[in-house]
N, C-alpha and C positions, 0 to 999 in steps of 0.2 A: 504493500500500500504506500509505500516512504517512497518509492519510487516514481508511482502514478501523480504522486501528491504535488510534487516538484517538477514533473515533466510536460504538466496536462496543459496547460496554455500554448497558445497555437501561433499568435498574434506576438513580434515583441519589437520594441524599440531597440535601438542601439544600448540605449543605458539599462534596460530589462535584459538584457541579451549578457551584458558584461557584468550586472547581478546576479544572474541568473551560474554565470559560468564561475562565481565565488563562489556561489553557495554548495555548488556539487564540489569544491574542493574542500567546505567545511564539512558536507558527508563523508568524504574521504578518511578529514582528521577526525569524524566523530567516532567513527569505524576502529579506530586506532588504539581504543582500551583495550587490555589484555585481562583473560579471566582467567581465575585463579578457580584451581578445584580440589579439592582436598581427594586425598586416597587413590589422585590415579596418578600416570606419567603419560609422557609422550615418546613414541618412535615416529622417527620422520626420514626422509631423504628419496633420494632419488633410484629408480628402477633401470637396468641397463643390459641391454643382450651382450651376447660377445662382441659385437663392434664398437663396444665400448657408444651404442647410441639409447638415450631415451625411451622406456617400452611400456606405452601406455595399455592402459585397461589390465593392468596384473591383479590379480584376487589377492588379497593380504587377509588373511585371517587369524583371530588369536581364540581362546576358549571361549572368551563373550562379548567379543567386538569383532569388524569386518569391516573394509574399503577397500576399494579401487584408485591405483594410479592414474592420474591425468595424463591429457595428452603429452603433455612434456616427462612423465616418468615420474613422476612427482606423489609422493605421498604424505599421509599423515596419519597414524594412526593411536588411539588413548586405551590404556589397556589399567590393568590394577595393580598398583605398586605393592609393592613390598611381600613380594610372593611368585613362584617362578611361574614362567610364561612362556609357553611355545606358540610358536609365529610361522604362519604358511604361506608361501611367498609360489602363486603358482595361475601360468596362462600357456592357453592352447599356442600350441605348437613351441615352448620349450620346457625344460625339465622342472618338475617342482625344485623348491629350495626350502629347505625347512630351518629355524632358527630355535635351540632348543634353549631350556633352562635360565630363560633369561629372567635376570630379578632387577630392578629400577624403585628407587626411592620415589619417594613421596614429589609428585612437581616434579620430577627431575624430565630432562630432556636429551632424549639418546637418536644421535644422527647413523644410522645404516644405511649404507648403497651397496645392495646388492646384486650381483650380476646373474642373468639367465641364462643359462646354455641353452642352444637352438636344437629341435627335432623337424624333422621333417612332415609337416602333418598342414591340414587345408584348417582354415580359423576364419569365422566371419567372412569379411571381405578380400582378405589377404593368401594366398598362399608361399608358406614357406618354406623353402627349399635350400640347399646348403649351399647353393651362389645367389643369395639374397632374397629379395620379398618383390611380390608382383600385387597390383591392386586388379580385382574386376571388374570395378567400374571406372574404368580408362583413365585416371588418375596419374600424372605422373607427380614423383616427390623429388626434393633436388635437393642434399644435404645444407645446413644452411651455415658448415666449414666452409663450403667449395663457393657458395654464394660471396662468401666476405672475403676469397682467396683469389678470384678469377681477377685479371687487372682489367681497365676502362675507365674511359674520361666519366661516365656514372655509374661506378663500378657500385652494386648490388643486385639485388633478384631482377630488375627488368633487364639488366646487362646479361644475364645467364639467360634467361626465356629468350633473345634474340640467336641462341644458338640451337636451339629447339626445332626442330624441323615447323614450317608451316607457321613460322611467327616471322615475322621482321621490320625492319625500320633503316632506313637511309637516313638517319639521323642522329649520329653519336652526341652529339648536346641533349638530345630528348631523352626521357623517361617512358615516353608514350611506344604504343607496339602495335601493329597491322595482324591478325591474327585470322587464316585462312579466306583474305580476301575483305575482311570487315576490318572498319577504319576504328580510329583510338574510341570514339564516343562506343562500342558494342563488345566494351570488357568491360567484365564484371570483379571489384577487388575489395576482400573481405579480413579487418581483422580482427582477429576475437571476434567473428560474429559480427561485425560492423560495417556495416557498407560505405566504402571510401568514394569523396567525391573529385573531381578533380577543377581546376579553375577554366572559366569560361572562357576569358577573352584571348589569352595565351595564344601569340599567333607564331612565333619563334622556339625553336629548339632552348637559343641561347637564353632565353627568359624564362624558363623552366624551373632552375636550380635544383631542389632537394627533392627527391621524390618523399612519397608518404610514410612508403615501408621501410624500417630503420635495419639495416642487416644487422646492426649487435643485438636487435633486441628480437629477432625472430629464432624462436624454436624447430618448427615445424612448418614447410612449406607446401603445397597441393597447385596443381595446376593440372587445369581439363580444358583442353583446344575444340572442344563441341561432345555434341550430343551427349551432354551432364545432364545431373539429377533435378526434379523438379523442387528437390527443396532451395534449389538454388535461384535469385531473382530472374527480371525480366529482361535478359540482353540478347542480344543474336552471335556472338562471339566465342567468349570466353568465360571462364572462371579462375581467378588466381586466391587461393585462401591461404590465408598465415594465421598462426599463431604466433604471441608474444610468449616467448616461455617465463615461468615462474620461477625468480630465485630461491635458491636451497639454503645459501652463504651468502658472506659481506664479499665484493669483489669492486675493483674500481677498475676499468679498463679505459687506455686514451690510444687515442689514435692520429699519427699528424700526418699529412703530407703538403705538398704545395699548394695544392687545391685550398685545403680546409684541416679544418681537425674536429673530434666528436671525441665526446668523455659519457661513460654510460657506468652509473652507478649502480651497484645490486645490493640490495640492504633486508636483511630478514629480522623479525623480532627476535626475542628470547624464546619465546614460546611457539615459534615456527608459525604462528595463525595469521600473521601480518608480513606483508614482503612488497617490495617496491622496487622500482625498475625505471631508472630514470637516465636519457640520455638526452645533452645538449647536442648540437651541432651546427656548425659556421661553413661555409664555403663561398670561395669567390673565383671566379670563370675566368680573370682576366688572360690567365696564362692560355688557358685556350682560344678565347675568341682574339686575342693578340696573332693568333699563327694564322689568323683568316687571310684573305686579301686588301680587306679595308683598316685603314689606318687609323686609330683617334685616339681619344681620352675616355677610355671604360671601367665601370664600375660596377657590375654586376656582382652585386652582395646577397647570399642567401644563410637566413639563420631559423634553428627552430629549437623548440622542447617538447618532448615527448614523455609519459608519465604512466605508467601501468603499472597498477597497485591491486593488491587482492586481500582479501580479507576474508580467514576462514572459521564461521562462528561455529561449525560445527562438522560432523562426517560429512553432514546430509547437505547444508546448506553452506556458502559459499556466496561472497557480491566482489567486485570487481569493476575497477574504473578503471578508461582509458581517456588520456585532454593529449592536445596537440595544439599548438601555439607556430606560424609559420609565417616571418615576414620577407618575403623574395622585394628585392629594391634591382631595377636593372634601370642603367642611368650610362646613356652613348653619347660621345659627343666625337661626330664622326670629324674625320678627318679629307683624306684623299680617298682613293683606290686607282689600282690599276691592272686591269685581268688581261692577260694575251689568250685568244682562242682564234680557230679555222683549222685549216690544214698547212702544213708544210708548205704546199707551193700559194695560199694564201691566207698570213696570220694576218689580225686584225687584234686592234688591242681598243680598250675603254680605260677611257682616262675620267675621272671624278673628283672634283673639290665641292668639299661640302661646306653648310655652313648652320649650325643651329645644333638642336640638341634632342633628345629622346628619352622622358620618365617615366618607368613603368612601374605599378607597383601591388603585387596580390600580397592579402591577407588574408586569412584561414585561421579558422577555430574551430577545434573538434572538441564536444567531451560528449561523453556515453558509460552508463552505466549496466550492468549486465548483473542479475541475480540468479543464480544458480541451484538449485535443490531437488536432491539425488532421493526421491522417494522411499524406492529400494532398489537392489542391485539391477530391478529391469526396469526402470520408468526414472527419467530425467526430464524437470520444467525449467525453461531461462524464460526470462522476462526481462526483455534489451530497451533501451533511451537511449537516444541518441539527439546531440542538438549541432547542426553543423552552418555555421557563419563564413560567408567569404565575402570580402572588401578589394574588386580590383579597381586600378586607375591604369588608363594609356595617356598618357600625354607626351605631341610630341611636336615640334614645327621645325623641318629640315628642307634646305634648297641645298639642290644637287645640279651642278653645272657641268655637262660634258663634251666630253668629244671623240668622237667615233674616228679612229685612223688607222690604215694599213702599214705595214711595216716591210721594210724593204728587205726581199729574201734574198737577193743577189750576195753570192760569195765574193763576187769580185768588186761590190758596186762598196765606194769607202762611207756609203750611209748603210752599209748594212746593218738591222738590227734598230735604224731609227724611225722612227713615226711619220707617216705621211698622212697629214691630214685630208679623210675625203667629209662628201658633203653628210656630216652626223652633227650637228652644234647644236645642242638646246639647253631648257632650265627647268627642273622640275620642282616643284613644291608640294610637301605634303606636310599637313599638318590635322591633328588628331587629340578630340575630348573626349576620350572615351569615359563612364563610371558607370558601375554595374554593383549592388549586392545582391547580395542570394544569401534567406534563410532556408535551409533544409530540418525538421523537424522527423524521429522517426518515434514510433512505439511498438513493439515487435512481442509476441510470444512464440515460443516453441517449446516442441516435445519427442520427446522418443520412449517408445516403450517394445524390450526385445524380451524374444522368451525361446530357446530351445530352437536357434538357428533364424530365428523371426522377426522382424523388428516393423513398427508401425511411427511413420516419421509424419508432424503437421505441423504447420506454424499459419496465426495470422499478425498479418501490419499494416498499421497505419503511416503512413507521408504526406508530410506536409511542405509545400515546395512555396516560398513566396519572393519574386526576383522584381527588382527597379535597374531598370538599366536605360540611360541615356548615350546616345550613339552620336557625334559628329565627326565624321570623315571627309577630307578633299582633297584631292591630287588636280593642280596645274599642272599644265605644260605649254615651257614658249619654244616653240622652234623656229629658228632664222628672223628673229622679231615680231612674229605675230601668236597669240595663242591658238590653242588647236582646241578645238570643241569636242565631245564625246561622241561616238558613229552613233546614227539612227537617230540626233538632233535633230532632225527633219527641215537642215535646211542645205543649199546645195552651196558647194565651198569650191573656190579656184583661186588660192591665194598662194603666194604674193602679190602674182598677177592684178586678181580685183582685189579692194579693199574689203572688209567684211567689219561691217557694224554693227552685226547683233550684238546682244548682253551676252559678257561673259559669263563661263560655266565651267564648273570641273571637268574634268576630261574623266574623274570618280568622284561620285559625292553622295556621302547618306546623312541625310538627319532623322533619328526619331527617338522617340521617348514611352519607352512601356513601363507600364506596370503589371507583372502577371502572377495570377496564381491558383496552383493546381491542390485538390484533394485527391491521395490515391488511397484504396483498400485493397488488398491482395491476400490470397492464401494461399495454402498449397496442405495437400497429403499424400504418402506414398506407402509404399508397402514395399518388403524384400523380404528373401528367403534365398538360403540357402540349402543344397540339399544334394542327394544323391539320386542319383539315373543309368541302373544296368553298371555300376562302379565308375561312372563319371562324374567327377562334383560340379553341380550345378550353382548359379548363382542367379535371380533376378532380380529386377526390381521394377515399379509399375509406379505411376504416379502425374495427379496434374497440378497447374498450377490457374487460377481464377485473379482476374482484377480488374477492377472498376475504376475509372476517374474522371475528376470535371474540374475543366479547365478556366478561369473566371480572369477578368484583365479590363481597369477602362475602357469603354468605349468599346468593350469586346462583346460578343455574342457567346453564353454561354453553352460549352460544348462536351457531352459525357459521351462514355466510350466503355464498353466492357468486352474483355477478351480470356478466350479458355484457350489454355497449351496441355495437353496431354503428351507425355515424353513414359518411355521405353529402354531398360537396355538388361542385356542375355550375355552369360558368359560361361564359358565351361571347357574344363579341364579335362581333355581325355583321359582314360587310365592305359596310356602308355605309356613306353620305357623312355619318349622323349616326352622333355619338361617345356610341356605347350599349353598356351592358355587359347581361348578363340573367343573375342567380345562383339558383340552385335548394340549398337544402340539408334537411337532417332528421339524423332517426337515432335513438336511444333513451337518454336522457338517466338516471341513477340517481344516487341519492344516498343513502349510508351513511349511519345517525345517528352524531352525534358527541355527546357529554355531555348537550346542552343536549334532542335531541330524544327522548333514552330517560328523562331527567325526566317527570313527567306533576306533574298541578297541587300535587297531596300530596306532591311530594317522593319518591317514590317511584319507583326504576327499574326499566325493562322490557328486559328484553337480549334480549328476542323481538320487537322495533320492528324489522322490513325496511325495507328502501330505499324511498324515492318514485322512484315511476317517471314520466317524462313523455314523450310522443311529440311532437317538433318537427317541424313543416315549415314553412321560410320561404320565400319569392320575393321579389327584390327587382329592382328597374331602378336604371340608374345611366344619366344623362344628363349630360355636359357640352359646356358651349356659349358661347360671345361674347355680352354685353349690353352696349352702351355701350363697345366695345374692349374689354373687361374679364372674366376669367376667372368662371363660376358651373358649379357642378354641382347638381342635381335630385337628391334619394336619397329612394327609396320601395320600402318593404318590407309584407309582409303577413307576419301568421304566424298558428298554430293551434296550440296544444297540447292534449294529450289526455293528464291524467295518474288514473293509480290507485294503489292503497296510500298514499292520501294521510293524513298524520299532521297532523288537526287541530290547530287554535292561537287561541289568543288575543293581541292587538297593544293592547300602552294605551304610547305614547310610543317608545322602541323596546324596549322587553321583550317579550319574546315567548314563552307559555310554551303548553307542547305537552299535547295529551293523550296522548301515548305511544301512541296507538292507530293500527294502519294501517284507521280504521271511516271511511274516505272517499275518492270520488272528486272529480275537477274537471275543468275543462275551462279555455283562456283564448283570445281571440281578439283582433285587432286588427291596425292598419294606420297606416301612419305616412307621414310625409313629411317633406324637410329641405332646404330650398333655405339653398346656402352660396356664398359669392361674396365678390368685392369691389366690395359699393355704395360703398363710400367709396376711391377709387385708394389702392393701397398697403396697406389694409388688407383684415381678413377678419371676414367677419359671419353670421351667419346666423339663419334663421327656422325654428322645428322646429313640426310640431303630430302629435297621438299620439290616439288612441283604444282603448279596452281596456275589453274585457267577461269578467271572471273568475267564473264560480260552484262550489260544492260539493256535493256530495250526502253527508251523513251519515249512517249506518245505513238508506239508501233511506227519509229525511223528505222527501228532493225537494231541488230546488238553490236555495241562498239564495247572497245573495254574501258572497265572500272577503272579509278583513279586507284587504284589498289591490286591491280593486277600484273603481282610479283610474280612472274613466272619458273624462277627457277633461284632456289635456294640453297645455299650448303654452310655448317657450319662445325667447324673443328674445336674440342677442349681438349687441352693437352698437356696432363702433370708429368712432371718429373724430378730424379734429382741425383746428384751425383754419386755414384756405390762405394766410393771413398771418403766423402763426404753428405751422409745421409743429411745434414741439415740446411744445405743449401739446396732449395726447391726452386723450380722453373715453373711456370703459368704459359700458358700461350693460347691466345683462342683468335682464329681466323673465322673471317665472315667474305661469303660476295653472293652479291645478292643480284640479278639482272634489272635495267633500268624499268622505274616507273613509267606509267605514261603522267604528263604532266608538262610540267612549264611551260603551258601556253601561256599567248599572252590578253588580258580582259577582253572582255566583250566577246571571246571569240568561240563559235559553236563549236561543242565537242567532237560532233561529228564532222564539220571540216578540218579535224585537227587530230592526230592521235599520234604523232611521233611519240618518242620515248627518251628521256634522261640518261643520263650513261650508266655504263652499269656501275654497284656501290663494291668496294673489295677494302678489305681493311684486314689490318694483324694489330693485335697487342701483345707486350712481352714484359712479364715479370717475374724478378728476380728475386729470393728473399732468404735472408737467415737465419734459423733459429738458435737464440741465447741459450734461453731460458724457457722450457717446455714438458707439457707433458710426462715425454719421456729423456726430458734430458733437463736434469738442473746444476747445478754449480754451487755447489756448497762452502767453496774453496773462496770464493769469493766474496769478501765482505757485501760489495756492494750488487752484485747480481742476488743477491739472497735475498733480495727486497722483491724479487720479482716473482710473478707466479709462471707468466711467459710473458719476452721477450725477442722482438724479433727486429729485423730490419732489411730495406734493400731499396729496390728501384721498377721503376717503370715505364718501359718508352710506348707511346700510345702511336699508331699509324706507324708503324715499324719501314715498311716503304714509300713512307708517303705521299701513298696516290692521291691526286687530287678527284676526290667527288664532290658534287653537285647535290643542291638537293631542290634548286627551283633556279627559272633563268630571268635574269634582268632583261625587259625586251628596250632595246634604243630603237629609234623610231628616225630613220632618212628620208623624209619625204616631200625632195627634192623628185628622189630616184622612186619612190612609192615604197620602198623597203624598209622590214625590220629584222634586226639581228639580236637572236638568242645568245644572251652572254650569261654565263655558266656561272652560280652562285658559288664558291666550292668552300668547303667544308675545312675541321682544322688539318694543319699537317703534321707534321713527326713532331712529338714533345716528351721530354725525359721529368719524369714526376717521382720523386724522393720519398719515403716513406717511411713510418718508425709506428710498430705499436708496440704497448707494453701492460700488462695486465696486473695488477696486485691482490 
C-alpha cells in the first residue's frame, strides 16, 4: 500500500516531480532500520557453480526454515542459534551440498559461499550439459566479465550486442543498435524489471554520452533478437534484460581512463538485510570527436548516479529501489573542416569555416521502486513504480561558409595536391530552439506461480506518458548571392539571371508547439511447461499480451486504440548422442506510438498513428560439442517477418523522424550463425556472421529498401593471453558491416534515390594487466595488498583507421544543377589509457 500511496498521482509539476523524487529517497533511508531478533542467527552469501558464476534459484534448507537464491546467487537465510544445524544446499542439474553440524550464536552472522558441482541433467528452462548451459527460449546471456573487458569508444553491453549476429550500428559514438532490420525506437530495455526510456531529440551519435546500463553494476545479462515471451512489453525488435546484482561485501571499485572515470561502491549492513550499490560516472568525448574531420572548441560533458538498494524484511518479502540522475551537456563550437572525397582520377575536397556555436543539453531522472514477496517456494508477486522525467534543450545558431574544389591529380603538374576552385560557393545557416519534456509514469504488477515442471506467468500496467515539446528549426542557404528557396515553393526560379523577389524562406523550417498525452493499460498471461515426449525433453510456452490506449493533446482529437499479440514458442531436445537443442517461436508483435512516432516531418501530431504490427517466426539449432578438449556451441537461427501499418521514417545518424502515416508495409528476412567456444583455454570467443534482407512498400510504389537494410554482417571477439605470461590478456573485436542505404539529400523521394553509404569495418584492440586478482595476489607487497584487483593497460580504438561514414553532407553547385555527396566520417585511430583497481 506505501507504494500505491506515493506513486498514484498522475499529473506533476516540475517542483512535484523533484519532491516527489526526495521523498522515494527518504523511503529508501526509512527502509534502513535493522531488526534485531532474539534466539536466531543468520547465514548469508553467495551460491556459485564451478565456473566460479552466480547460480540462482538453489533450495537452501535447514530443519525449520527454507529459501531460495536470487538471481544473482545470493542468499539469506535465519535458522536457530545456539544449537547445531544442518543446511541443504541443492538444485536440479548439480550435486546436492550438504553443510552439517553447524552451531551460530545468538545474532550472530555467518557469510558461506558455497560452490555446486555440475551434473548433467534438463532443469526448467535450461539445459545443462558439461560444455555449459543452453536457454529454450532463444535467450542468449553474455557474461557480464566479458561485457566490462571487450574494449570500444562505448565500451559496455550495447558495444558487445553489436557483435551479435543480426544487431548493428554504423555508429561507434552511439549507444543505440538496429536489430534485425528495426530501427533504435523497437528495442525493448529492462532493468530490475524496469523499463528504460531513452531521450527524444538526440539526433547525433556524438551527443549521446552514457548509456543507461552501468556495466559495474550488472549481474546478469539476457538478450532475445525476436520472437520472445509475451510477458515481455510492446516492441517489434528486441529484448535486452539486466539485472543489477546485489552486494554480499563492502567493495569500492574505480575505474579511469581518458575518456572518463566511474567509482561504484558496494556496501552491505551488518545484518546482510540492507545493501547498496552505488556508482558515479563522468565522461567527456573530446578525445574522440577531436579525431573527426571538423575542427573546433568541444565540450561534450556527460555525468551520472546511479543507486540500487535492496532491503530484505524478511525470507518472503523483499522492496528494492532503483534512481538515476543523468546530465549529458554537448557544447560545439565548430571551427573549419576539410574532407577530400571522389576517385583517384577525380578528388574533390570541401572546404568549411564556421562561425557560431551548438548547446545541447538532456536530462533524465529515473526512480522506481519494486516490492517483492515470495508467497511460497511456487508463487512470487512484484509490485513495480516507476517515475521517469527527461528535460532536453537543442540550441544552436551556426553559418557555415564553403567551397567546393577539385584538386589537381597530375604527378607532374607543380600544383599537385592543391585546390582548384570550381563553381560550389555558398552560406549556410542553421539555427535551432528546440525544448521538449517528457513525464513517463509506470504502475506495474506481476506474478509467477510454478508447480512440478509448470509455471503460470501475468502481469498488469498502467502508463502514463505526458510530453510538451516546442520545435523551431531553419536552415538558409545563399548560393553565389542570392538565397535558394525550398523545391515545390510553387514558384518558378531562373536566377541569377532574373531577379527573384519573393519573401524569403528556409530552404528547412519547422515550427510547432505540442502538448501530448497518452493513457496506456496493458497485460499479459502465459503459460509453460516442461516435459517429456517418447525421451525427448520438451519445452513450451503459450501466451498473449492485451493493451488499450488514448491518446489526448490541444487542439487534438481524441484517439483510443486497442491491440491483442498472441506469441508462441517450442523447443526440444532430442534424446541423442548429439547435444542439440531445436527452438520454434513466433506470434504477433505491436507497437504503440510513443511521442516521437505521432510527430511527422512538420512537427505536427497524429493521435490517429496505430501500432506497427509485425509477424515473427524464428527457428533456430543449438549444437554443442568438444574441439580440442575444449567446450564450443554452434547457434543458428533463421527468421521472417511480415509487418503492416508500417509508419515510414527517415535515418540521417541516429534521428529518426516519422511520417506519422500507417501508408506502408515491409517485410524482413534473414539467417545467422554464431560459433562460440574457447579457442584460447580459459577463455571465451566467438565468430558471428548475419544476413538480412529488409524492404517496404509505400502507398503500393513497390518495395524499395529500408533505411535499415544491413545486408551482410560479421563480427569477431577475441580473448587471449600470453602462456608465459598468463596475466597479460588481449581483447580484440572486429566489426564490418555492408553500407546502409541513406545519405540522401532532403526533400528527396526515396524511391528516386537508394544508393548506399560505404560499407562500416572497424577493429578495436586491448591490452591489459593483471596486479592484483582473483587468482593472483601479492602479498609481498606492502602497497598492492591494499588491492583486491588491480589491473592496467591500453586501448587503440579503429586499429586501421578506416574512414567510415555514417550520413553525407550534400553541397549544392547550381550553376552546373549539381550536388555532391560529401562523406561525414566517423572517429579515426585513438590510443585510450586505462587503470582499474578494486578494494
Amino acid at each position: 500500500m506505501l507504494v500505491i500511496a506515493v506513486l498514484s498521482p498522475v499529473h506533476f509539476t516540475e517542483n512535484e516531480t523533484l519532491r516527489l523524487s526526495k521523498l522515494y529517497f527518504l523511503v529508501v533511508l526509512t527502509f534502513s532500520a535493522t531488526l534485531l531478533e532474539a534466539q536466531t542467527a543468520t547465514i548469508t552469501g553467495v551460491v556459485f557453480d564451478e565456473n566460479e558464476m552466480p547460480l540462482p534459484n538453489v533450495n537452501i534448507e535447514s530443519e525449520n526454515q527454507g529459501t531460495f537464491s536470487d538471481i544473482n546467487g545470493f542468499y539469506i537465510l535465519e535458522i536457530i542459534a545456539d544449537q547445531e544445524t544442518t543446511i541443504t544446499f541443492s538444485h536440479l542439474g548439480n550435486k546436492k551440498l550438504v553443510l552439517k553440524d553447524l552451531i551460530l550464536n545468538t545474532n550472530e552472522n555467518y557469510e558461506f559461499n558455497p560452490v555446486l558441482k555440475n551434473e548433467a541433467i534438463l532443469i526448467a528452462e535450461v539445459v545443462v550439459t558439461p560444455v555449459g548451459s543452453r536457454h529454450a527460449e532463444g535467450i542468449t546471456t553474455i557474461s557480464p566479465d566479458m561485457v566490462r573487458n571487450i574494449p570500444g569508444t562505448n565500451a559496455g553491453v550495447e558495444n558487445i550486442l553489436k557483435l551479435l549476429p543480426g544487431i548493428s550500428s554504423n555508429n561507434e559514438l552511439s549507444t543505440q543498435y538496429m536489430v534485425r532490420g528495426g530501427n533504435f525506437d523497437e528495442n525493448l530495455v529492462y532493468v530490475n524489471d524496469i523499463e528504460i526510456y531513452r531521450p527524444f531529440l538526440i539526433r547525433s551519435g556524438q551527443q549521446e554520452g552514457l548509456s543507461f546500463v552501468n556495466s559495474d553494476m550488472v549481474g546478469n545479462l539476457q538478450f532475445s533478437a525476436g520472437g520472445f515471451q509475451a510477458k515481455y512489453g510492446d516492441k517489434l525488435s528486441s529484448v535486452l534484460d539486466i539485472t543489477y546484482k546485489t552486494p554480499v561485501s563492502f567493495g569500492l571499485k574505480i575505474n579511469a581512463t581518458r575518456l572518463g572515470t566511474s567509482t561504484t561502491l558496494e556496501s552491505v549492513s551488518k545484518n546482510k538485510k540492507l545493501s547498496s550499490l552505488t556508482s558515479i560516472r563522468s565522461r567527456d568525448n573530446s578525445l574522440l570527436v577531436n579525431s573527426q574531420n571538423t575542427s573546433g572548441n568541444y565540450d561534450p560533458s556527460f555525468f551520472d548516479i546511479q543507486q540500487y538498494t535492496t532491503y530484505i524484511f524478511s525470507n518472503k518479502f523483499r522492496i528494492s529501489y532503483l534512481g538515476n540522475i543523468a546530465i549529458n551537456n554537448y557544447r560545439n563550437q565548430p571551427f573549419t573542416r576539410q574532407t577530400n572525397f571522389g576517385t583517384l582520377n577525380d578528388i574533390k575536397t570541401l572546404t568549411v569555416y564556421y562561425s557560431g556555436s551548438e548547446k545541447n543539453q538532456y536530462r533524465t531522472n529515473l526512480n522506481a521502486l519494486k516490492a517483492e514477496y515470495q508467497v511460497n517456494d511456487k508463487t512470487t508477486l512484484k509490485l513495480i513504480s516507476s517515475l521517469y522525467f527527461n528535460r532536453e534543450q537543442e540550441y544552436s545558431d551556426v553559418i557555415s561558409q564553403y567551397r567546393l574544389s577539385e584538386l589537381n591529380a597530375g604527378l607532374d603538374n607543380d600544383l599537385f595536391g592543391e585546390p582548384t576552385p570550381i563553381n560550389g560557393l555558398a552560406t549556410q545557416y542553421n539555427r535551432a530552439r528546440n525544448d521538449l519534456d517528457a513525464k513517463i509514469f509506470n504502475l506495474e504488477h506481476k506474478g509467477i506461480h510454478s508447480n512440478d515442471g509448470k509455471a503460470i506467468s501475468w502481469g498488469l500496467k498502467y502508463e502514463h506518458t505526458n510530453i510538451r515539446d516546442q520545435i523551431r528549426e531553419s536552415e538558409f542557404l545563399d548560393s553565389l548571392g542570392y538565397m535558394v528557396r525550398p523545391p515545390n515553393s510553387g514558384y518558378n526560379r531562373n536566377e541569377p539571371e532574373i531577379p527573384f523577389e519573393a519573401p524569403l524562406l528556409p530552404y528547412e523550417g519547422i515550427i510547432a508547439r505540442n502538448t501530448v498525452s497518452s493513457h496506456k493499460v496493458s497485460g499479459f498471461a502465459q503459460y509453460s511447461q516442461r516435459t517429456l515426449w517418447k525421451q525427448h525433453s520438451i519445452y513450451y510456452n503459450i501466451g498473449a499480451r492485451v493493451s488499450h490506449w488514448v491518446v489526448k493533446g490541444n487542439d487534438l482529437k481524441n484517439s483510443a486504440h486497442t491491440i491483442f499479440s498472441p506469441r508462441a514458442q517450442f523447443s526440444i531436445k532430442p534424446n541423442w548422442k548429439k547435444d542439440m537443442l531445436f527452438r520454434l517461436s513466433g506470434g504477433v508483435y505491436q507497437q504503440p506510438p510513443l511521442y516521437r512516432e505521432l510527430r511527422d516531418n512538420n512537427g505536427i501530431v497524429h493521435p490517429e498513428v496505430e501500432a506497427q504490427k509485425s509477424y515473427h517466426i524464428v527457428f533456430g539449432n543449438q549444437y554443442s560439442f568438444k574441439m580440442w578438449q575444449r567446450p564450443f556451441t554452434l547457434i543458428g537461427e533463421a527468421y521472417w517477418k511480415k509487418m503492416t501499418h508500417v509508419n515510414p521514417y527517415t535515418l540521417e545518424d541516429v534521428r529518426i523522424r516519422y511520417t506519422a502515416l500507417n501508408n506502408a508495409k515491409a517485410y524482413a528476412y534473414g539467417a545467422e550463425l554464431r560459433l562460440n567456444g574457447a579457442f584460447v583455454p580459459g577463455t571465451e570467443s566467438w565468430f558471428s556472421l548475419g544476413y538480412l534482407k529488409t524492404e517496404e512498400n509505400i502507398n503500393e510504389r513497390g518495395y524499395i529498401s529500408r533505411p535499415t537494410d544491413q545486408r551482410l554482417q560479421v563480427g569477431i571477439l577475441f580473448q587471449d593471453y600470453m602462456p608465459e605470461v598468463p596475466d597479460l590478456k588481449m581483447y580484440l573485436n572486429l566489426v564490418y558491416n555492408t553500407g546502409l542505404p541513406g545519405g540522401s539529400p532532403s526533400y528527396t523521394d526515396p524511391y528516386l534515390y537508394q544508393n548506399r553509404l560505404r560499407d562500416y569495418k572497424r577493429a578495436d584492440l586491448g591490452i591489459s594487466y593483471i596486479f592484483v586478482g582473483a587468482n593472483k595476489s601479492n602479498d609481498k607487497n606492502a602497497f598492492l595488498r591494499i588491492f583486491k584487483d588491480l589491473s592496467g593497460g591500453f586501448e587503440i580504438f579503429n586499429l586501421f583507421n578506416n574512414q567510415n561514414s555514417i550520413t553525407n553532407t550534400w553541397v549544392r553547385d547550381l550553376v552546373n544543377e549539381q550536388q555532391f555527396a560529401v562523406p561525414n566520417f566517423m572517429t579515426g585511430r585513438i590510443l585510450n589509457i586505462k587503470i582499474e583497481m578494486r578494494f
